[in-house]
N, C-alpha and C positions, 0 to 999 in steps of 0.2 A: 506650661499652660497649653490646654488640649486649641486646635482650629476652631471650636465652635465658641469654647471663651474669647479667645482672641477677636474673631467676630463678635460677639454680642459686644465687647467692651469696644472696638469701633464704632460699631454703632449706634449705639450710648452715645459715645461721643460727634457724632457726626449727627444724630439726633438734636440733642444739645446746642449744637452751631446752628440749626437749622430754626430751631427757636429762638434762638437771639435773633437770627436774622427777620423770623417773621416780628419781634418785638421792638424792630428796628425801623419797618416798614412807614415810612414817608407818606403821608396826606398831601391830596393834589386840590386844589382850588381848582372850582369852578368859574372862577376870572378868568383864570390863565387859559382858558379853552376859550373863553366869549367871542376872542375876535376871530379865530378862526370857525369857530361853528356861525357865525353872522353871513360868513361868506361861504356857505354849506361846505365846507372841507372838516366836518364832525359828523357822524353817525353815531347811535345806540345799536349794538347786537344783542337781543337776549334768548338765550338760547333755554327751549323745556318749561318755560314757565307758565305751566298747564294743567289743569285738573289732576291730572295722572299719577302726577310728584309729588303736590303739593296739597291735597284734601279726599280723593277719595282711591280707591285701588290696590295692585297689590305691590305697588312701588312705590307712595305715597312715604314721605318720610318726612318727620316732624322737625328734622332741622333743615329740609328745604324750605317747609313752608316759614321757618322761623325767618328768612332772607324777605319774604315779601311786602316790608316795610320798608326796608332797606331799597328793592327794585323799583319800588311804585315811587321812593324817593327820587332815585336816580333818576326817572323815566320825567317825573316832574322838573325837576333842576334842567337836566338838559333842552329840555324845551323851552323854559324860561330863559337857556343863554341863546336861542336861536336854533336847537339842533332840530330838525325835520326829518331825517332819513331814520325811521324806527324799524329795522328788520330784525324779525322773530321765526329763527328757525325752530321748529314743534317736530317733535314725535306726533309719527301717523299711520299706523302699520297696519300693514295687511294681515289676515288673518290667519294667513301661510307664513308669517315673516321668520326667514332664519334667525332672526337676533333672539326668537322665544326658544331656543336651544340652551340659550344661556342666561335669562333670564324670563320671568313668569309673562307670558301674556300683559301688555299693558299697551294704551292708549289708544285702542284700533282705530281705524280710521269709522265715523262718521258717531262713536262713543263721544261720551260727554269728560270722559279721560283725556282727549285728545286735542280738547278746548281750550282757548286760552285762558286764565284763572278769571276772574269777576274785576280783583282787581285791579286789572291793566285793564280791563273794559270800561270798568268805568269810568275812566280819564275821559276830559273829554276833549284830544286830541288825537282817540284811537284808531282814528279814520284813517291816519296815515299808518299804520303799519303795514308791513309786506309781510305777509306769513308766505313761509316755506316748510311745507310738509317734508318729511323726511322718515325714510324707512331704515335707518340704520342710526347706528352712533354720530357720523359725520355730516356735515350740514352741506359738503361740497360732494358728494354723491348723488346723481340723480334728483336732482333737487332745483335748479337755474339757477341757484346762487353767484356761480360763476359766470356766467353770463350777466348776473344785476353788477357784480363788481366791475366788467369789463366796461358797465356800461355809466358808471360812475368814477372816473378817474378823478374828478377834484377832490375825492375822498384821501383825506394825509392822518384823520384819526380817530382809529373804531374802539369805543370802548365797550366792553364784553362784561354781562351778567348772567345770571341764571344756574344753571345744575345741569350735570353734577362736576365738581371742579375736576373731576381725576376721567372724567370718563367725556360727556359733550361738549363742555367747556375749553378743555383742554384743546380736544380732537375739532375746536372750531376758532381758537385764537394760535395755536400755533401754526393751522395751514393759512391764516390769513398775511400772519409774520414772515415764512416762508416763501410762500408767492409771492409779497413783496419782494421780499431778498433774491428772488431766482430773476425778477424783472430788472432790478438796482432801480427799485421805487420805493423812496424814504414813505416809511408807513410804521406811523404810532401804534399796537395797538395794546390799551390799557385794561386791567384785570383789578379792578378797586375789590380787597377779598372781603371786604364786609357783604358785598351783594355777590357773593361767590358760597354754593358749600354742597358737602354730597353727603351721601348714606351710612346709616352705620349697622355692622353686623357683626355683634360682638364674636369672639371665638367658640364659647361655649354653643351659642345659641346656632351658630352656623353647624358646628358638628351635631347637634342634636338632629336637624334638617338636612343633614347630610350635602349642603351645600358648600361652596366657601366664604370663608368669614372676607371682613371687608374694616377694619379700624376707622372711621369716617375722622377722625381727629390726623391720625397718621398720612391717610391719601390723601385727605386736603393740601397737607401741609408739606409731602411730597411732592405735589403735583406743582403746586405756587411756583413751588421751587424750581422745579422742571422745567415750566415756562418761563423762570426770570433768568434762568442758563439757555434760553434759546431765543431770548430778545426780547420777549413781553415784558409789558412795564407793569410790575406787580406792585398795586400802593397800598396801604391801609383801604383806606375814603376816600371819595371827592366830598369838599365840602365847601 
């Protein structure tokens, strides 16, 4: 058996495990958050959910916006248990911005890409969000994020939406999980993948564009996982 069968059939198989485990995936109740969000130790993170990704552009992809039923739920429920701290890290780039080496121009700053979607606007609690502009993948780059954390310590648990799972998502719950752990400060933070999901760019379609391709089924589901090997708590739902 040549090294590349031998791989593939690992993979296969470690594939495989990975889908059972997402089919395994645990529902979190929204009780069980109530009393501690009552006493503001619960936040909302949603990171990208903006024009850019989700309706019009050249990043726009039809199964992010498929999530924003899902977000505008989340964003609802948590407010009904008590939760108030709503921070929304956004793409917001400069028109110089290095990230368009690697991908297309998208969400410039003062664009209507770079907006928040209509429907988290129109909640009408949307007064309290904190938007954090951000010129790169990471929401804790040049951005005060790190500074709004320092400055809210009764925070014990963030729960994290938006896009894309493999790329801002990721790159915004695991340095939240991290920094906890570098301080030895017990800190939740939660990944419900229903209101989680990223892009897809099939193989064909990427080589035809001479880009690279991007499996949105497989990075999702890589990524989950990634996070749920570095302490995020990856559920189904809250419901």
């Amino acid at each position: 058996m040549s090294e590349t069968t031998t791989f593939q059939a690992q993979a296969t198989r470690f594939l495989q495990a990975l889908l059972d485990w997402q089919s395994r995936l645990p529902a979190l109740s929204w009780q069980s958050l109530q009393p501690e969000a009552e006493q503001g130790h619960v936040a909302l993170f949603c990171v990208d959910m903006i024009n850019g990704f989700c309706h019009q552009g050249a990043l726009a992809s039809p199964r992010v916006q498929s999530i924003i039923p899902a977000v505008v739920n989340t964003f609802e429920q948590a407010y009904a248990i008590g939760v108030r701290s709503f921070v929304l890290p956004q793409d917001c780039h400069s028109e110089d911005a290095p990230e368009f080496a690697a991908f297309p121009p998208h969400c410039q700053r003062g664009s209507r890409e770079a907006e928040t979607i209509p429907e988290l606007l129109a909640l009408p609690f949307a007064h309290l969000y904190t938007i954090f502009p951000k010129n790169s993948l990471s929401a804790f780059y040049n951005t005060g994020l790190t500074a709004w954390l320092s400055d809210h310590p009764e925070l014990n648990t963030i729960i994290v939406v938006g896009d894309c799972t493999d790329l801002c998502v990721h790159q915004l719950a695991l340095p939240l999980k991290l920094q906890a752990n570098a301080l030895n400060r017990p800190l939740r933070v939660i990944v419900p993948e229903n209101a989680v999901q990223t892009y897809d760019m099939p193989v064909e379609t990427a080589q035809a564009a001479g880009i690279l391709p991007h499996d949105g089924d497989v990075m999702h589901l890589l990524f989950l996982y990634h996070m749920q090997l570095n302490g995020v708590e990856v559920v189904k739902e809250i419901v």
